[in-house]
N, C-alpha and C positions, 0 to 999 in steps of 0.2 A: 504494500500500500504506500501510493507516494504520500511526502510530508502536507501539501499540499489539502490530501483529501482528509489525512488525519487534523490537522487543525479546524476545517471545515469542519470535521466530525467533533471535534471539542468546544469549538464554541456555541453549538448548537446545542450540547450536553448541557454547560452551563448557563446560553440564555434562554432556551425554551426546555430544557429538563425541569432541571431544576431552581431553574431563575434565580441564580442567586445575587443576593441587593451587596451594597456595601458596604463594609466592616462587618460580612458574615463569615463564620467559620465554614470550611465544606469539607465533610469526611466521605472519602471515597474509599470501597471496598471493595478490590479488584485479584484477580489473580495476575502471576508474576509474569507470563509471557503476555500480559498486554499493558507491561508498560511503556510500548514508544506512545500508547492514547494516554495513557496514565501521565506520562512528562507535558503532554500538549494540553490536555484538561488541568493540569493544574499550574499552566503558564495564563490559562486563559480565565480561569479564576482569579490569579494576581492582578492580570490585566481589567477584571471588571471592579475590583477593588474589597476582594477576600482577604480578611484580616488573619485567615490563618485554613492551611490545609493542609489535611491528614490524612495517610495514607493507609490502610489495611491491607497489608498484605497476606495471600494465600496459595496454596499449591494444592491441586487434588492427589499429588504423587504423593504428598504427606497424611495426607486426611486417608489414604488408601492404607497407608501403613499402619497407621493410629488404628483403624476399621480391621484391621488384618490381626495384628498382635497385643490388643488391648482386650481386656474382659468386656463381658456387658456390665459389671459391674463399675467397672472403672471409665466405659464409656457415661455412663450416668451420673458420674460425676461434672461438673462446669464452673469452671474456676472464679470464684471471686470480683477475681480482679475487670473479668469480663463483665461481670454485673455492674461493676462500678461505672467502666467504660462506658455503659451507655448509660448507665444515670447520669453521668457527667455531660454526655451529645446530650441528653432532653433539659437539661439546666441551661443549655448555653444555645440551643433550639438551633441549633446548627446544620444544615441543606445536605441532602444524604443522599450520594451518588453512588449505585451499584456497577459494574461492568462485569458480565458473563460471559464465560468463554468455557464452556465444560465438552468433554470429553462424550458424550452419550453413549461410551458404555465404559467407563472408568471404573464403576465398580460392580460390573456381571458379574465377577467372579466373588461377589462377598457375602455374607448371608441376609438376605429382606431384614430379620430380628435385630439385628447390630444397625444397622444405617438406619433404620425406623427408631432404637432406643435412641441413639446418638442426636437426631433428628426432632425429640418427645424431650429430652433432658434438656439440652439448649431453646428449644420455643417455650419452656417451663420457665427457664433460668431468665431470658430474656423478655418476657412478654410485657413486658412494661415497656418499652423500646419500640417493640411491635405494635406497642396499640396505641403510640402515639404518630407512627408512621402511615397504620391502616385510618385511624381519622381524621387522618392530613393534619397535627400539631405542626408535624413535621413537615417538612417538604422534602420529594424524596425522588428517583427517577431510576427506572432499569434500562440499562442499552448492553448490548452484547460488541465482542471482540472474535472476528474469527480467526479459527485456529485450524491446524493439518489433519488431527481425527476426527473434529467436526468436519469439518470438509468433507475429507474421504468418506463418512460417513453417509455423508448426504451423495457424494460424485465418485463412486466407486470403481467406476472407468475412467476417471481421469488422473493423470500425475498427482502428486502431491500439491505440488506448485501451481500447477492448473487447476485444481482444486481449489485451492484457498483464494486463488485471483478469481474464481468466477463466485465463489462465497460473498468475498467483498464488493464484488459487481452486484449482486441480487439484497447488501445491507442497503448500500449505497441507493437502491430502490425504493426498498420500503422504509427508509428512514427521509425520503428526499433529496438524499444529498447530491443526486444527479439533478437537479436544477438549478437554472443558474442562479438564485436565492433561497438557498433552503429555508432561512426562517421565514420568511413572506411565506412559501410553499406551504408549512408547516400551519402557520395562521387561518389562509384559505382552508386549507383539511379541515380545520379545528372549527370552523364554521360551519360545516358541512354537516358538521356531525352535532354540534349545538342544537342546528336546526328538527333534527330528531329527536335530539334530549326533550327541547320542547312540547312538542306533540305528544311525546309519551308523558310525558308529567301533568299537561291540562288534561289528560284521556281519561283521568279517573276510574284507573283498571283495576276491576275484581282480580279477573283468574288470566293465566293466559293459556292453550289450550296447543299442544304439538302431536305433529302428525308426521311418518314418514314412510316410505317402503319399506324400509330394513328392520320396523321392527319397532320405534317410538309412538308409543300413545300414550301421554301423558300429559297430567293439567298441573296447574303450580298457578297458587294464589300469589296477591302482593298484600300488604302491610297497610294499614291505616298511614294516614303520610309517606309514602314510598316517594324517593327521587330518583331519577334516571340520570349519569354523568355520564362525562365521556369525553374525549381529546381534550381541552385544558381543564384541569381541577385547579381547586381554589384553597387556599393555607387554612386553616380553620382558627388558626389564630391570627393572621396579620393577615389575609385574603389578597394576598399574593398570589396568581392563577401561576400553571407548573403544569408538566407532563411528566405521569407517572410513568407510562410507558413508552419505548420509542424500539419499534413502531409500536402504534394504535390502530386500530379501526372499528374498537368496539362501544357501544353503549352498553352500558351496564347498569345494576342495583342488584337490590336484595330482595329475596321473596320470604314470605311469611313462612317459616321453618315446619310449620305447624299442617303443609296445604299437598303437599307432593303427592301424587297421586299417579301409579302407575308404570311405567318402564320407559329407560333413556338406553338406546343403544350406540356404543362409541362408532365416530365414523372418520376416526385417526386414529392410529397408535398414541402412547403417552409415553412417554420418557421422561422416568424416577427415579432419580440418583443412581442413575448411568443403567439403568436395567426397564426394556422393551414392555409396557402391558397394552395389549394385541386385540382386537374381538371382544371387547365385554360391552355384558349388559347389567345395570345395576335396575331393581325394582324398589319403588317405594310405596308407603302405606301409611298416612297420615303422620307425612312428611319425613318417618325415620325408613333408612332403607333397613330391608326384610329379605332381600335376596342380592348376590352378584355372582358374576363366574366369567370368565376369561381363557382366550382359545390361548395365550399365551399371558405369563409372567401373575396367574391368581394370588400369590403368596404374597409378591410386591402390593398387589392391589389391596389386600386384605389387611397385611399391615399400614397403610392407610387409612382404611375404613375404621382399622379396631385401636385406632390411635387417644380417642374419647367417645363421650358419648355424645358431643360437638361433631366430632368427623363420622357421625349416621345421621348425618342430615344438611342439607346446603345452605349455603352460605351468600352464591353468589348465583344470577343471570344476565346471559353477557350475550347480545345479538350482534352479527356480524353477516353481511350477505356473502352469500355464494362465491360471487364474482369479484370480492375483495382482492387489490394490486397483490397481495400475500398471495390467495390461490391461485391466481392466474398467472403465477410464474411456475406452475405443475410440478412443486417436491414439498417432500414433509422434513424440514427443519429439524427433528429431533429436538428442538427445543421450544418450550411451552408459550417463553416471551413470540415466537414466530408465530405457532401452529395455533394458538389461540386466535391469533389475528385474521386468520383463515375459515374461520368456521365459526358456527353460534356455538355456546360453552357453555356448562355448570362448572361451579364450584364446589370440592365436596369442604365442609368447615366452615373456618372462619367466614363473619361477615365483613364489609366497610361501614362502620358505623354511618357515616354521613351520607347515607343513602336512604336516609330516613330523616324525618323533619327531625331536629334537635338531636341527631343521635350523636354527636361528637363529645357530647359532655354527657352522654347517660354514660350510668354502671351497667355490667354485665347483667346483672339481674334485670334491671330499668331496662335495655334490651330484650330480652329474652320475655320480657312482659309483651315487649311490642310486637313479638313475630318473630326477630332477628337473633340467627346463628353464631355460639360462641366458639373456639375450636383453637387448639392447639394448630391442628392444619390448617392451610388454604392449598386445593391441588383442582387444578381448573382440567375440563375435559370435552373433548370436541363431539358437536352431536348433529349440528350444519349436513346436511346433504343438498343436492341439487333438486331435490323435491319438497324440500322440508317444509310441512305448513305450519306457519303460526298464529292465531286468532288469539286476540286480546278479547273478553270479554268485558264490557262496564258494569261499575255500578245498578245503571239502570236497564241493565241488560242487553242492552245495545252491542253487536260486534262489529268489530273492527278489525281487518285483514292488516297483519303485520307482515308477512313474508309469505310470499306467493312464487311456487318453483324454485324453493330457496333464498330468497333474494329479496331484498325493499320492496314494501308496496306502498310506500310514500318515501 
């Protein structure tokens, strides 16, 4: 990747990621082979006028090892000092930049119960971190770094190197950065998709109601005060707008936990901590699921599921059409920040608190009163086909065509 596209890529990190203002701190948490973005993101934080940035650094080659020769008892432990760590990022409300760049099958060979406790301990240990990020205290943003076995993964006939240059050809896509203004570009998008936030929030929807060849028949309520977001979110404390994700294409909320009804069948693969789940179908029954099974990777999925009694039931609903710049470049990502953006998705777990009128300041209880999912997980799952129907139901029972042959019907 020239230097060039890498700073275009960093300045768009920090001014439509994570927007960061002046005299803020920015802690980026990145792994180690993508620091030539890592040196460009935080020249271009100096340059917007960051009072200080921090780097976390990490390696999956380590975290495999820890995974490999550590107990599960010793995996369940989480040190201290990491707790502190981030009680010190929420005191200092500091803009929190992700970079991914994983491996998608880094750790096949390890066992589901170890990466699932390891996984269970730290969203335990951290969750206080976490739930000021999920209802935007924080400002926060993911973007991915491509790397050689991601590549190959995805371009198995091609070189290495051919690989990883046509990866960064297909970022460069969905993140915009092939125009000749990315963040104008970025703006426009974000309009676009405003415009539907909209309509689904004056719509005043009971249920909404899916349909598809393969196998989905299933209804899922909303929430008394439900909000619909989507391409810029907005700081919950300083109302600072930010993009959580890069790319995006989705609108999202939360559905009433309480409402699920029926069978969602996957219509991608998922890739979970480096290990393939293939062909499933999850059933649910007043809104906890009641059945799943999977043509490949069930043990992954299952430790998942049986992670609380939070992750039996969802979290999140996230539409995305058919025909989204993601699918129409015809391969599956291996990675969820991509493949979500491709397809309509649930979440199994955790909710976004602010996806509900006043939810950024309820407690978990106060939540859970209103409808909405609490969970150790958040693990989003693609259910989009090319036929897929979705009817929103109102209030006064009026319906309204959401997606027709998969795809917007406004």
């Amino acid at each position: 990747m020239n230097k060039k596209t890498l700073t275009a890529y960093a300045e768009l990190l920090v001014k439509k990621g994570v927007n960061l203002q002046k005299g803020e701190m920015l802690v980026i948490s990145a792994p180690v082979n993508s620091s030539d973005l890592v040196v460009e993101v935080v020249k271009a934080a100096y340059k917007a006028g960051a009072r200080n940035v921090e780097v976390k650094w990490s390696d999956e080659r380590i975290t495999k090892l820890g995974l490999k020769y550590r107990s599960k008892k010793q995996l369940a432990i989480v040190p201290r000092w990491m707790v502190d760590q981030s009680e010190y990022y929420i005191e200092n409300k500091v803009a929190y930049l992700v970079i991914i760049s994983d491996d998608p099958e880094a750790f096949k060979s390890i066992n589901p119960e170890k990466t699932a406790i390891l996984r269970r301990a730290t969203g335990k240990a951290l969750k206080n971190f976490r739930d000021h990020t999920g209802s935007n205290k924080i400002r926060w943003s993911l973007a991915a770094y491509p790397n050689k076995k991601w590549a190959k993964k995805m371009f198995p006939d091609l070189s290495s190197d051919k690989a990883v240059k046509k990866l960064w050809e297909y970022v460069e896509k969905t993140v915009r950065l092939d125009r000749e203004d990315p963040v104008a570009a970025w703006e426009e998008h974000q309009r676009n998709i405003e415009r539907r936030v909209k309509i689904l929030n004056g719509a005043n929807i009971k249920y909404f109601r899916y349909k598809s060849k393969n196998g989905t028949d299933f209804t899922v309520g909303m929430p008394k005060g439900y909000l619909f977001a989507g391409g810029a979110e907005e700081g919950a404390w300083d109302k600072i707008p930010f993009t959580a994700n890069m790319p995006t294409e989705e609108v999202f909320s939360c559905p009433d936990r309480n409402t699920a009804e029926g069978t969602l069948v996957s219509s991608m693969p998922l890739c979970r901590n480096g290990q393939i789940i293939r062909n499933f179908r999850i059933t649910f029954s007043k809104g906890r699921i009641v059945g799943f099974d999977a043509e490949e990777g069930y043990e992954n999925l299952k430790s998942i599921i049986e992670t609380d009694e939070g992750s039996h039931y969802l979290g999140e609903i996230a539409l995305v059409g058919y025909n989204s710049p993601i699918r129409a470049l015809g391969t599956l990502f291996y990675e969820t920040l991509f493949d979500e953006n491709a397809s309509c998705h649930f979440a199994i777990g955790d909710c976004y608190p602010t996806c509900v009128e006043g939810g950024a300041d309820m407690s978990e209880d106060e939540l859970l009163e209103k409808g909405l999912n609490t969970s150790l997980e958040h693990v989003d799952f693609m259910v989009g086909t090319e036929d897929l129907s979705i009817t929103a139901v109102k209030e006064n029972g009026e319906e309204m065509p959401v997606f027709v042959n998969g795809d917007w019907a406004f």
